[in-house]
C-alpha positions in Angstrom: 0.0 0.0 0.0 3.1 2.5 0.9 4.6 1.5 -2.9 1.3 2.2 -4.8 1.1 6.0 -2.5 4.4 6.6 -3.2 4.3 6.1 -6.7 1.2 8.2 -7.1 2.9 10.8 -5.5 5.9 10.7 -7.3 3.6 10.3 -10.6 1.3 13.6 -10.1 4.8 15.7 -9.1 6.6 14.3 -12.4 3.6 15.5 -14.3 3.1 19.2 -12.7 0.4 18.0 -11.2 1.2 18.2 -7.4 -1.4 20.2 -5.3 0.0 23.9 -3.9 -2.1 25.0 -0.7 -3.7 27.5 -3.7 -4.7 25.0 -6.1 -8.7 24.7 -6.2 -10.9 26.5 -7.8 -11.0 29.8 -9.6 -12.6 32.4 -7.4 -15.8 34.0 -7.7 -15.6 37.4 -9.4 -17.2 39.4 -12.3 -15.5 42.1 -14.0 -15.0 44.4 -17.2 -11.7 43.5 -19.3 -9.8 45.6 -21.6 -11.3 43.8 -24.2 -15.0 44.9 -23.4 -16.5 41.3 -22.0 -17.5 40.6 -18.9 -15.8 37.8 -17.2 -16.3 35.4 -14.5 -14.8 32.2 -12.9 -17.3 30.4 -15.9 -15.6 32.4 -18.7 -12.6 30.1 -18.1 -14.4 27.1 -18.9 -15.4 27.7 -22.3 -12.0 27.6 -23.4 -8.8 26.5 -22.1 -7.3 29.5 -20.4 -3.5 30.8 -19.5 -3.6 33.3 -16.4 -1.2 35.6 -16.1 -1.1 37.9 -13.0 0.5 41.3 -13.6 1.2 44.4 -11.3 0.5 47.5 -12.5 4.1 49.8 -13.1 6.3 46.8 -12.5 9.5 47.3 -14.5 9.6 43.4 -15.3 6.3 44.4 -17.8 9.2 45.6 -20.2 10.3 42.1 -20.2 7.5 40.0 -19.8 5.1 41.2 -21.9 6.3 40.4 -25.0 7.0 36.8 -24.0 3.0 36.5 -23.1 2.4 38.4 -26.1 4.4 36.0 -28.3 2.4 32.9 -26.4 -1.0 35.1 -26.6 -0.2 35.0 -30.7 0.5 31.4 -30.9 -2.1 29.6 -29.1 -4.8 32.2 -30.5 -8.4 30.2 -31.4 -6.9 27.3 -29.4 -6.0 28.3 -25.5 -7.1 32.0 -24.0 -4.3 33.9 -22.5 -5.9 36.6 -20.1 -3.7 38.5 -17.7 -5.2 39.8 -14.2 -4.0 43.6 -13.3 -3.7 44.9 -9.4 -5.2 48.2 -10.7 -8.8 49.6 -11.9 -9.6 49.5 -15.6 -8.3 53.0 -16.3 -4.8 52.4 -15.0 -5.1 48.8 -16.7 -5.6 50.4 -19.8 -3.0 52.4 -19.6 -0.3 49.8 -19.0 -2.2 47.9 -22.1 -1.1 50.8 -24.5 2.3 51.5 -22.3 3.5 48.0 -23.0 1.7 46.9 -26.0 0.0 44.1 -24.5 -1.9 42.2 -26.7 -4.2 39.8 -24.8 -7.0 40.8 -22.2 -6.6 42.0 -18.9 -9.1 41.8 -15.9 -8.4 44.9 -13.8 -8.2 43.7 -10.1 -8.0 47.1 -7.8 -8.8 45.3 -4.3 -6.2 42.0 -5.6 -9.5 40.2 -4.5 -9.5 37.9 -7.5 -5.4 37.7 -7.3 -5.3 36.8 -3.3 -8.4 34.3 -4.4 -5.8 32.3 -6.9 -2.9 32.6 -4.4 -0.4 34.5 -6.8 2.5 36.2 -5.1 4.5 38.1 -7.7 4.2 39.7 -11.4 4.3 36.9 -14.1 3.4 34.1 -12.0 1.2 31.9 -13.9 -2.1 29.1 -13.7 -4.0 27.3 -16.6 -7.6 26.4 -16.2 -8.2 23.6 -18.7 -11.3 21.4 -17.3 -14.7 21.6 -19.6 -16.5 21.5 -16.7 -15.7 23.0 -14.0 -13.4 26.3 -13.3 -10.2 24.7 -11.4 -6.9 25.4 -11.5 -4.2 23.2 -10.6 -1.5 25.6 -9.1 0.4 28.6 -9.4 3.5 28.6 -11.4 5.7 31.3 -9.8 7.1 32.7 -12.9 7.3 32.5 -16.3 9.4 30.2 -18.8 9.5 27.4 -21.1 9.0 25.1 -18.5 5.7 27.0 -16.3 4.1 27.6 -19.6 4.6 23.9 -21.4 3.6 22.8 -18.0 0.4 24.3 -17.8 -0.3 23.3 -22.0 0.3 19.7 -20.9 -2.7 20.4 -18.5 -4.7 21.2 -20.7 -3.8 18.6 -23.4 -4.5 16.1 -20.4 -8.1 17.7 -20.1 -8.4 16.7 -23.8 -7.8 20.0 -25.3 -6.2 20.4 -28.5 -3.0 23.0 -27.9 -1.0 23.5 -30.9 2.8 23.3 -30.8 4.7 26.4 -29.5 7.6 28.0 -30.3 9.6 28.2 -27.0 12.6 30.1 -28.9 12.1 33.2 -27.2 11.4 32.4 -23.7 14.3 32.0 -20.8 14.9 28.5 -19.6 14.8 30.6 -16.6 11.9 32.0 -14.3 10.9 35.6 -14.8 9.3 36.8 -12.1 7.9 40.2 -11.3 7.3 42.7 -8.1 5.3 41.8 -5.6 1.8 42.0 -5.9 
C-alpha cells in the first residue's frame, strides 16, 4: 500500500500536477476586461485558459510582456491567454497601450481575484483547462518554457487540442515580477 502512495505521489509531481495550498478553484468574481466582456470564474471554462497575474508599473512588464504576447499570438483560437492587473480598468488600460499588450486584462483594484488564486508576484502563472468545472491546478511562480509547457500539458490532459509552440524566445529561466 506505501509503494502504490508513493508512486502516485511521485507520478502527479513528475507530471506538474502536485497540489500547492492555492490549487482549487477559480474564485468567484465578475468584472469588465480591456477587451470589453465581462468575465467570471465560468468564462474560463469555455475555453482552455492561460492566467497571467500582472502588477501595475512593474518594471519586469518591459520584459515579460512580450513573452505573453508572443504565447498570446501562438495559441490564439486554441487556449485564452488573459492577464489579471492589481489596478482599476483606467490604470489597466494604460499599462495595455504602455506595453503593448496584446491579450485581455481583468483589472483587479482590491487583488480580490489575485489573493483568491494565491499568486505572489508579477508573471506568476495558472491554466484552467477542465470543460467543466473552473479549477486550477496551481500557481506557477514565474514564467518560462518550462511553467508555460507545463500548464499546456494540463490542458492537453483535459483533452484540449493545444498547438505546438515556439519556446525560442522564452528564458529557460523564471521571470518573475514585483510583488503583488
Amino acid at each position: 500500500m506505501k509503494l502504490n502512495t508513493q508512486s502516485l505521489v511521485v507520478s502527479a509531481a513528475l507530471l506538474g500536477l502536485a497540489a500547492t495550498s492555492h490549487a482549487g478553484t477559480v474564485p468567484t468574481f465578475s468584472a469588465t476586461a480591456t477587451d470589453g466582456k465581462t468575465y467570471t470564474a465560468q468564462s474560463f471554462i469555455q475555453r482552455p485558459t492561460i492566467i497571467v497575474f500582472l502588477m501595475n508599473g512593474c518594471p519586469s512588464n518591459k520584459a515579460g510582456v512580450p513573452l505573453v504576447n508572443d504565447l498570446a499570438a501562438q495559441l490564439k483560437g486554441k487556449v485564452d491567454v488573459v492577464g489579471i492587473m492589481d489596478s482599476d480598468l483606467a490604470s489597466v488600460r494604460k499599462q495595455v497601450a504602455e506595453h503593448s499588450i496584446q491579450f485581455p486584462i481583468i483589472p483587479d483594484p482590491q487583488k480580490t481575484i489575485i489573493k483568491g488564486f494565491g499568486a505572489k508576484r508579477s508573471f506568476d502563472l495558472t491554466g484552467v483547462g477542465s470543460k467543466r468545472q473552473a479549477v486550477f491546478t496551481k500557481i506557477w511562480e514565474g514564467t518560462s518554457r518550462q511553467s508555460a509547457t507545463e500548464i499546456l500539458n494540463i490542458i492537453r490532459g483535459y483533452g484540449h487540442s493545444v498547438p505546438t509552440v515556439n519556446w525560442s524566445k522564452w528564458p529557460q529561466s523564471m521571470v518573475r515580477g514585483c510583488m503583488l
